[in-house]
ZAMARGU-4260 file (C-alpha; in steps of 0.2 Angstrom, whole numbers, plus 5000, padded with zeros to 4 digits):
<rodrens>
0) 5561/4879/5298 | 5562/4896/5296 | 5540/4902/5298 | 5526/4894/5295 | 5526/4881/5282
5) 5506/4880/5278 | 5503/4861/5265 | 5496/4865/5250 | 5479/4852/5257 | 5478/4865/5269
10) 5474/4879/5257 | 5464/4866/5243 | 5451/4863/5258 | 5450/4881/5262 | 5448/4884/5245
15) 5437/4871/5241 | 5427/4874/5258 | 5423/4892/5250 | 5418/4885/5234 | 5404/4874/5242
20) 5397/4888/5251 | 5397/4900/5239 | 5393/4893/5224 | 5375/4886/5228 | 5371/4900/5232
25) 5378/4919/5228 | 5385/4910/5211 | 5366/4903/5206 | 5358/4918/5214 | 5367/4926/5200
30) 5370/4915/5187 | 5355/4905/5188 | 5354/4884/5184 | 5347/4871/5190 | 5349/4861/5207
35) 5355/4847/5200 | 5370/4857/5192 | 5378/4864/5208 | 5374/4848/5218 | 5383/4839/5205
40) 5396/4855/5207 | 5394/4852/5227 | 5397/4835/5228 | 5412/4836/5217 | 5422/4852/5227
45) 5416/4838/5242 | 5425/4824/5236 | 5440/4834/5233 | 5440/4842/5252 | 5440/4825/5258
50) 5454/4818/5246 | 5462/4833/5253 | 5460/4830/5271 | 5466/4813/5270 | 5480/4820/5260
55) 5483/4833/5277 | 5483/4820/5290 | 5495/4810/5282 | 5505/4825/5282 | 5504/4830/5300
60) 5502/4811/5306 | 5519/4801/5303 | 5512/4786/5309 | 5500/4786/5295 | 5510/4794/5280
65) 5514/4780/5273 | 5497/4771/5269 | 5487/4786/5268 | 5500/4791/5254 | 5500/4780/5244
70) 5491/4784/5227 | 5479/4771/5228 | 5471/4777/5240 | 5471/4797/5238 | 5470/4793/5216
75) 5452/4787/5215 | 5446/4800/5226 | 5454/4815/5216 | 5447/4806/5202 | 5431/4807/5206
80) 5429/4825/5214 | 5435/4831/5199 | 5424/4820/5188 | 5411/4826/5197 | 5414/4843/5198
85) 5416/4842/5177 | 5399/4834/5175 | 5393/4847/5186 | 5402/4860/5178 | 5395/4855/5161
90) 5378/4854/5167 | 5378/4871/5173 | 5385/4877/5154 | 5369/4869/5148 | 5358/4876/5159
95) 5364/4893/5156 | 5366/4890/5137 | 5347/4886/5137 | 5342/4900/5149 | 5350/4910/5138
100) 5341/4903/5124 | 5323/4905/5135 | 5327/4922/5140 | 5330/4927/5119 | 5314/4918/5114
105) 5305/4925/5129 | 5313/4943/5124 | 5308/4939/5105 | 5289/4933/5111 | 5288/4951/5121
110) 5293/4959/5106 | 5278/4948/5096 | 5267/4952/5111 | 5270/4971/5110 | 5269/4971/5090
115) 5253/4963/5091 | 5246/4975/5105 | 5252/4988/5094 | 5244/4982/5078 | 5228/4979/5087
120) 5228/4995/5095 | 5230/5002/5078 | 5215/4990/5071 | 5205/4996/5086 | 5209/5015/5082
125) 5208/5013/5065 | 5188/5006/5066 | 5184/5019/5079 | 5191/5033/5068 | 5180/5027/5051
130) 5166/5029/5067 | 5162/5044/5060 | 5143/5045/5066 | 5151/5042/5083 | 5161/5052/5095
135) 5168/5036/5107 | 5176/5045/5122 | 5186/5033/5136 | 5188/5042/5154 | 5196/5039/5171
140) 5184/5034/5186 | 5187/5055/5189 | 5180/5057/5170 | 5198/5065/5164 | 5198/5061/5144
145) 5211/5048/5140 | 5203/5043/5123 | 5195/5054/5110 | 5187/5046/5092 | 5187/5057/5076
150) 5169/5056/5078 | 5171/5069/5091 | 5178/5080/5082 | 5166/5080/5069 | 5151/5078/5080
155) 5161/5091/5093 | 5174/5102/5084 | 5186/5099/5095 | 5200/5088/5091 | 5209/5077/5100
160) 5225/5087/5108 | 5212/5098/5113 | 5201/5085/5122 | 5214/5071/5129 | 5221/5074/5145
165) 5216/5090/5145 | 5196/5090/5147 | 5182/5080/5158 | 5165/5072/5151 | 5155/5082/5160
170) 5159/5099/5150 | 5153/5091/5135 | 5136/5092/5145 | 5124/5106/5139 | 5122/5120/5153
175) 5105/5112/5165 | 5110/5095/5160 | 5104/5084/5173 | 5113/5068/5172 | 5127/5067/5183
180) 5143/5059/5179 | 5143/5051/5196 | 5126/5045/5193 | 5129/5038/5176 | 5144/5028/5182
185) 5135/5020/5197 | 5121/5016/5183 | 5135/5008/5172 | 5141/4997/5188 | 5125/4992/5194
190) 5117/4986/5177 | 5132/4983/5164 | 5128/4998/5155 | 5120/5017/5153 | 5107/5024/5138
195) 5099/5039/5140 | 5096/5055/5128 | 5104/5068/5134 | 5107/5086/5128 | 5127/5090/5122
200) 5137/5105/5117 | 5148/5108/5105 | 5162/5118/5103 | 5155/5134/5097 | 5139/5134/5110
205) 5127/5125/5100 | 5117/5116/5110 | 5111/5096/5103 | 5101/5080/5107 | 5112/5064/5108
210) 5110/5048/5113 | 5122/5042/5126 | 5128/5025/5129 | 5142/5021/5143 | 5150/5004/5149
215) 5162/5002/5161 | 5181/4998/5159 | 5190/4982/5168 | 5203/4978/5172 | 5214/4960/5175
220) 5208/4960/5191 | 5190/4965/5186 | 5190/4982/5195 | 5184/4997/5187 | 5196/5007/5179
225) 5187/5020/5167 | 5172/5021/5157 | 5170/5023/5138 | 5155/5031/5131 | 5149/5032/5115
230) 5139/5048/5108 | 5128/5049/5091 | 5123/5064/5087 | 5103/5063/5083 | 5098/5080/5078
235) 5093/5072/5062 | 5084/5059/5069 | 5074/5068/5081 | 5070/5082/5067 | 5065/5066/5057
240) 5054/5061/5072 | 5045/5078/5075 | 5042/5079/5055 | 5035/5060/5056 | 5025/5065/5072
245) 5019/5082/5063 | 5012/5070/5049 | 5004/5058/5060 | 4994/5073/5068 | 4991/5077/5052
250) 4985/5063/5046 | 4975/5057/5062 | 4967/5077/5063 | 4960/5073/5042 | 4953/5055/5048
255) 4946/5063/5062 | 4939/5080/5056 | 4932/5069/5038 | 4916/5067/5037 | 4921/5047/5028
260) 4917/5032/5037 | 4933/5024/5042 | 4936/5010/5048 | 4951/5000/5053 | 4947/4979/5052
265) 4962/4966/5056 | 4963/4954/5044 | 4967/4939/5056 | 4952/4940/5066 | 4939/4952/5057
270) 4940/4963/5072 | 4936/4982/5072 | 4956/4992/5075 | 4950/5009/5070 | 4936/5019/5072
275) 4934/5037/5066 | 4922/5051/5070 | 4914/5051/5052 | 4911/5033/5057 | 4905/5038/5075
280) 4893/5050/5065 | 4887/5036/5055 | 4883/5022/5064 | 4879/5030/5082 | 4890/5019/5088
285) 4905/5028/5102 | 4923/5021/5097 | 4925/5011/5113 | 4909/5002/5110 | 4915/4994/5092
290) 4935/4994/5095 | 4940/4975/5097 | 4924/4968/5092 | 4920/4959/5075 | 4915/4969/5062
295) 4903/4957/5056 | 4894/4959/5073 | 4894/4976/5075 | 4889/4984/5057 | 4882/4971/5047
300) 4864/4964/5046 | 4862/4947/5053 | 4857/4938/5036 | 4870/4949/5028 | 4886/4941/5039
305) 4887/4927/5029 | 4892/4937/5014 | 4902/4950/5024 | 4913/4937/5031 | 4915/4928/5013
310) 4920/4947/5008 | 4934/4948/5023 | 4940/4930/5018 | 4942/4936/5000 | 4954/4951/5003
315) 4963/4940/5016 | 4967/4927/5000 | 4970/4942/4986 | 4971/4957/4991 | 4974/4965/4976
320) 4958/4960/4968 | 4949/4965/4984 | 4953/4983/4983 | 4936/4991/4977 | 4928/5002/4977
325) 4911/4992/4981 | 4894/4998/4990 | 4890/4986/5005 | 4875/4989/5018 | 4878/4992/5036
330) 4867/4992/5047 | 4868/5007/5062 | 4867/5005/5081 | 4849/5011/5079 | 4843/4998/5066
335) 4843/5009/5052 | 4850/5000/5037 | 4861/5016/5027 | 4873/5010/5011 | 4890/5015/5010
340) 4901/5016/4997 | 4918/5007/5001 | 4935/5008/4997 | 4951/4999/5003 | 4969/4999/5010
345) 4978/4985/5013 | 4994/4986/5024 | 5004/4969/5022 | 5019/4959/5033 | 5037/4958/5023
350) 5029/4941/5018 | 5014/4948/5008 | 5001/4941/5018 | 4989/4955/5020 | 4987/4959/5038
355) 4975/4975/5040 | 4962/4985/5029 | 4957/5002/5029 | 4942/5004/5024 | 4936/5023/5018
360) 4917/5024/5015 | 4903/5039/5013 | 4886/5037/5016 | 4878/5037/4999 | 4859/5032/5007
365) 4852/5047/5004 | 4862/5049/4987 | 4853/5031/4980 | 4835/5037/4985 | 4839/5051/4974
370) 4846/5045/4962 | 4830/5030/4963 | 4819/5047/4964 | 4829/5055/4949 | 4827/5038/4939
375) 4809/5039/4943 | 4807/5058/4937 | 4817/5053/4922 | 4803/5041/4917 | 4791/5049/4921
380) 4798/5063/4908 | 4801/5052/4897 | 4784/5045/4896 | 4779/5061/4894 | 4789/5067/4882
385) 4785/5050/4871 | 4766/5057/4876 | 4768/5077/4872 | 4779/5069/4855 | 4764/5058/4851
390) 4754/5070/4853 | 4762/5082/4842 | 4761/5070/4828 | 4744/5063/4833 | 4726/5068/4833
395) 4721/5067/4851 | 4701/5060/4844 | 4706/5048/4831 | 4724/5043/4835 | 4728/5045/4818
400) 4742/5056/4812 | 4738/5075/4813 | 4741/5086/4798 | 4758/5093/4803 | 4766/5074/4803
405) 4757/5071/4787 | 4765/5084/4777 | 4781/5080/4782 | 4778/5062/4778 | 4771/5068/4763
410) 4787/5075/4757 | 4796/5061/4762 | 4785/5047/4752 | 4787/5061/4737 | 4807/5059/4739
415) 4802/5040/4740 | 4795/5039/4726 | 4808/5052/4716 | 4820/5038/4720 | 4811/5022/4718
420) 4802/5027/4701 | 4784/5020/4706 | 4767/5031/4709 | 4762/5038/4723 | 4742/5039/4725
425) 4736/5053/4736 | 4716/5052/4742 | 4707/5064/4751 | 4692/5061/4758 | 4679/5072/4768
430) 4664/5064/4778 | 4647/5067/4769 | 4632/5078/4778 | 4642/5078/4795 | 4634/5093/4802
435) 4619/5083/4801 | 4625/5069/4812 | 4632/5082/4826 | 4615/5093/4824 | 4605/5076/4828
440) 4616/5067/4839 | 4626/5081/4846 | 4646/5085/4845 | 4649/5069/4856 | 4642/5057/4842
445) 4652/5067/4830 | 4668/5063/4838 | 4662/5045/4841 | 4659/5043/4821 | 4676/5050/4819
450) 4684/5040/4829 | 4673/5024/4822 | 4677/5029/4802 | 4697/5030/4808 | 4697/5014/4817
455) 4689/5006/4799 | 4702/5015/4788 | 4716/5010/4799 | 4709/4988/4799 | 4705/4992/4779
460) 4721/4999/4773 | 4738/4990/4771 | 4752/4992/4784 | 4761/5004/4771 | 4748/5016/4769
465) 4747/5033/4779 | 4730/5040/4785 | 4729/5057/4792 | 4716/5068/4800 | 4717/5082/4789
470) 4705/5092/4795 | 4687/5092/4805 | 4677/5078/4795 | 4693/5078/4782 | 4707/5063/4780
475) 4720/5060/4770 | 4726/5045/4763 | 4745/5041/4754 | 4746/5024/4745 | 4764/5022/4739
480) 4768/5014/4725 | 4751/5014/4718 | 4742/5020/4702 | 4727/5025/4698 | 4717/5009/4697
485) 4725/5000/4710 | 4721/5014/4721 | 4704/5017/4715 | 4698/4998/4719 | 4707/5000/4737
490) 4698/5015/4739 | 4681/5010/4734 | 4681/4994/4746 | 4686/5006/4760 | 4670/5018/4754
495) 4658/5002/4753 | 4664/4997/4771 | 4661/5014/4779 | 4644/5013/4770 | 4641/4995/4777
500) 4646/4998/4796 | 4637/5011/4806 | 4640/5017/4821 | 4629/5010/4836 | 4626/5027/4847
505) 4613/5024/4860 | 4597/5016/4854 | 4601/5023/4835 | 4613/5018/4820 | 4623/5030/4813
510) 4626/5027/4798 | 4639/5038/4787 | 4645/5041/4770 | 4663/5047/4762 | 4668/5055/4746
515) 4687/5052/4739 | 4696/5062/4728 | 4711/5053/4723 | 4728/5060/4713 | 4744/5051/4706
520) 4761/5056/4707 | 4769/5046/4693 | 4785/5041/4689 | 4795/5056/4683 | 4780/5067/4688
525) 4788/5085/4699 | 4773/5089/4706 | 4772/5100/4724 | 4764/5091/4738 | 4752/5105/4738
530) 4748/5104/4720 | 4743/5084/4722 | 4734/5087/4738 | 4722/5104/4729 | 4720/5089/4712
535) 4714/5077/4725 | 4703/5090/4732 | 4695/5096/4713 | 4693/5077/4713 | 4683/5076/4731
540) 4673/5090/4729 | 4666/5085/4711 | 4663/5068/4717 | 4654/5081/4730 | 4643/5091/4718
545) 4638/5076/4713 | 4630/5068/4728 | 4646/5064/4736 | 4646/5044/4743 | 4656/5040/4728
550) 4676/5037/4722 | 4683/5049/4707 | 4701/5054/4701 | 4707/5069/4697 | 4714/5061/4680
555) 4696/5053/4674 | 4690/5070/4680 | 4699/5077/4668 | 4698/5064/4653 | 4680/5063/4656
560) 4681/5042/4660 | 4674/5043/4677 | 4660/5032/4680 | 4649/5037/4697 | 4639/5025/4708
565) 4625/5031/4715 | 4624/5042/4731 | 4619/5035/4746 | 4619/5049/4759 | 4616/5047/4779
570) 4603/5039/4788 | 4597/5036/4804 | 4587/5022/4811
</rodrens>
């Protein structure tokens, strides 16, 4: 030999010795696979080493060349290495052909993730920006903006450059703010969240109310990270307020400064909720002694509560109908019964079932009596007007008609008789020898035969008929639709009963005696009243002349057909 001569066994077990300490592990450090690839792999490159060896020692052994040659031996084993190392081989491929596989759909799935992070961060930006009524601010723990809404920038004027990463929460705080950001944040830990009012500033100085709220931000592992805050401006709200506060002094300064009685009355149980000084004023009662107690206890008369709780019951089923106004009787911490004029308010739940009444009333006690009194007076001045009218158409001694009222009835039974075409018979009669009764009996007597000799023409005449004092001893009489004979017999039966019915005056009978003069208006006949009453009068006074104690009419008279009776004058027994 000429060098070193090295069997090719020699160099396939180096090789292969390499191969299986390598390949498990730098090859799938960097390749990756399963463990079941490279100890397929192995096992082969192991199988071939030892074909290999045996192949070796048959070269360097003589002795065992021959059997250690042969190719049954060293054939099964090559076989088998290299089978093995194929399986594993392809095993490999496969694992890598599906890693690869994973690591494309795990590279797709990040892309999915990020577009969906993306898309949801847009969602999320998107609703906070059509926040308009809020400014929602995120921070660091050290209060460093790293998320500014468009709210901000309306409620703020600053816009976002301006504000994130560039800005901390705390010079959003108006100058003299006291809360502190570190005090806010330990709020926020310790009970989940933060709510105050707090005062802000915006970009150009002016100062505002808000109402801060402020939650924590955690992360995976549940630490703190940041904080996000959400702002609303509620310069509306609280001017809203102040106005709504302005007119609830308002209000309560009118029910407390009226002189009403108002009183406030639960529906559910009937007790007293409102009690104002017009109603302190009234009752005598101090507002703490009647707030919470039943009303029907407290104001109203104990055979009265009956009717007061079927009142309450009523507004309670219809409220509508219950309204008023209506007077009801109270009765005051002193007893004294007043009347008050009610009216009502009813507040309702969203279900319409009435809940509370206000009840307005004034004191119209004193109101009533004088209106009772006023009533009274008004009588009164009617009854005397009735008297005063009566007595302007009446003679205060006979209670017949007095001479004023008879000429205006006059005129009318004329116009009666103008439209009904029928007679009108006027009489007038005069008392005979009257002086003689008042100078025998005196003036007292007098009026007593007046008043007997009206009282017998009023029971003799018809209901028709109108008799009138006319004078001092003088009547006069209108019979309508009469003529002359008719009249003359009525007349003559009245003369025969005056005659007949004397006057008892003490021990003595007075007995009395009339003349009539009668006239007739006949159908067609424009004669003045006057005219009638002066023919009616000839008539009288010639029945006078005469004697008197007789009946004549102005037309016999004057065709010379009268026929006297004989006089009877006066006498006294």
């Amino acid at each position: 030999m000429n060098g070193w001569y090295i069997p090719d066994s020699a160099i396939c077990i180096v090789v292969l010795a390499i191969g299986v300490a390598v390949v498990p592990t730098a090859v799938r450090h960097r390749v990756g696979g399963k463990q079941s690839s490279y100890t397929g792999l192995v096992g082969g490159m192991l199988i071939l080493m030892a074909g290999h060896v045996v192949e070796l020692l048959g070269a360097l052994v003589p002795a065992w060349s021959e059997s250690l040659s042969d190719i049954a031996v060293l054939l099964p084993i090559h076989a088998g290495g290299y089978l093995m190392v194929l399986a594993g081989f392809l095993s490999l491929i496969r694992d890598l052909g599906r890693a690869q596989d994973g690591a494309r759909q795990a590279t797709s799935d990040e892309r999915d993730r990020a577009e969906q992070a993306r898309l949801h961060e847009a969602k999320l930006r998107a609703i906070l920006d059509c926040a308009t009524e809020y400014c929602i601010i995120a921070c660091d723990p050290n209060g460093r903006v790293i998320s500014y809404s468009t709210g901000g920038a309306r409620i703020f004027g600053w816009e976002a450059e301006e504000v994130v990463g560039r800005m901390n929460v705390m010079q959003f705080n108006a100058p003299g703010q006291q809360t502190v950001f570190g005090e806010v944040c330990s709020i926020a830990q310790a009970q989940g969240h933060f709510e105050a009012e707090i005062s802000e500033v915006r970009k150009n100085g002016e100062v505002f109310p808000a109402l801060l709220t402020v939650t924590g931000l955690r992360g995976a592992d549940g630490r703190i990270e940041g904080y996000v805050g959400i702002i609303k401006d509620i310069t509306a709200l609280k001017a809203a307020q102040n106005d709504l506060q302005r007119e609830r002094d308002f209000v309560r300064g009118i029910l407390e400064t009226s002189e009403l009685c108002i009183v406030g009355l639960s529906l559910v149980d009937g007790r007293i909720t409102m009690f104002n000084h017009g109603a302190e004023l009234i009752t005598g009662y101090r507002r703490d002694e009647v707030l919470g107690r039943p009303y029907t206890e407290a104001l109203v008369q104990p055979d009265k509560r009956e009717d007061a709780l079927r009142a309450i019951e009523a507004i309670r089923a219809t409220p509508g109908a219950a309204v008023g106004p209506a007077e009801r009787l109270i009765v005051t911490k002193s007893g004294e019964v007043r009347r008050i004029a009610w009216t009502y308010s009813i507040s309702q739940d969203e279900d319409g079932r009435p809940l509370f009444a206000v009840k307005f009333g004034h004191d119209v006690t004193a109101e009533r009596q004088m209106q009772a009194t006023l009533q009274q007076a008004k009588a009164d001045l009617e009854r005397a007007n009735a008297e005063l009218a009566h007595l302007a158409t009446t003679d205060y001694l006979t209670g017949l008609i007095n001479r004023r009222q008879a000429d205006l009835l006059f005129n009318h039974e004329i116009a009666r008789t103008s439209r009904s075409q029928k007679p009108l018979a006027v009489v007038l009669m005069d008392m005979d020898h009257f002086k003689i009764v008042n100078d025998t009996y005196g003036h007292e007597a007098g009026d007593a035969a007046l008043r007997h000799v009206a009282s017998e023409m009023r029971r003799r005449l018809r209901a028709g008929d109108i008799v009138a004092r006319y004078g001092g001893e003088e009547f006069l009489i209108l019979l309508p639709e009469t003529d002359d004979a008719p009249a003359a017999r009525l007349i003559e039966t009245l003369r025969q009963r005056i005659g007949a019915s004397p006057l008892a005056w003490g021990d003595s009978q007075i007995h009395m005696t009339a003349s009539f003069g009668i006239a007739v208006l006949k159908p067609g006949q424009d004669i003045h009243p006057d005219v009638l009453v002066r023919m009616a009068d000839e008539a009288m006074y010639w029945v006078k002349h005469l004697g008197g104690n007789q009946v004549a009419s102005w037309e016999g008279i004057h065709d010379g057909k009268v026929e006297l009776t004989e006089a009877n004058p006066p006498r006294s027994e």
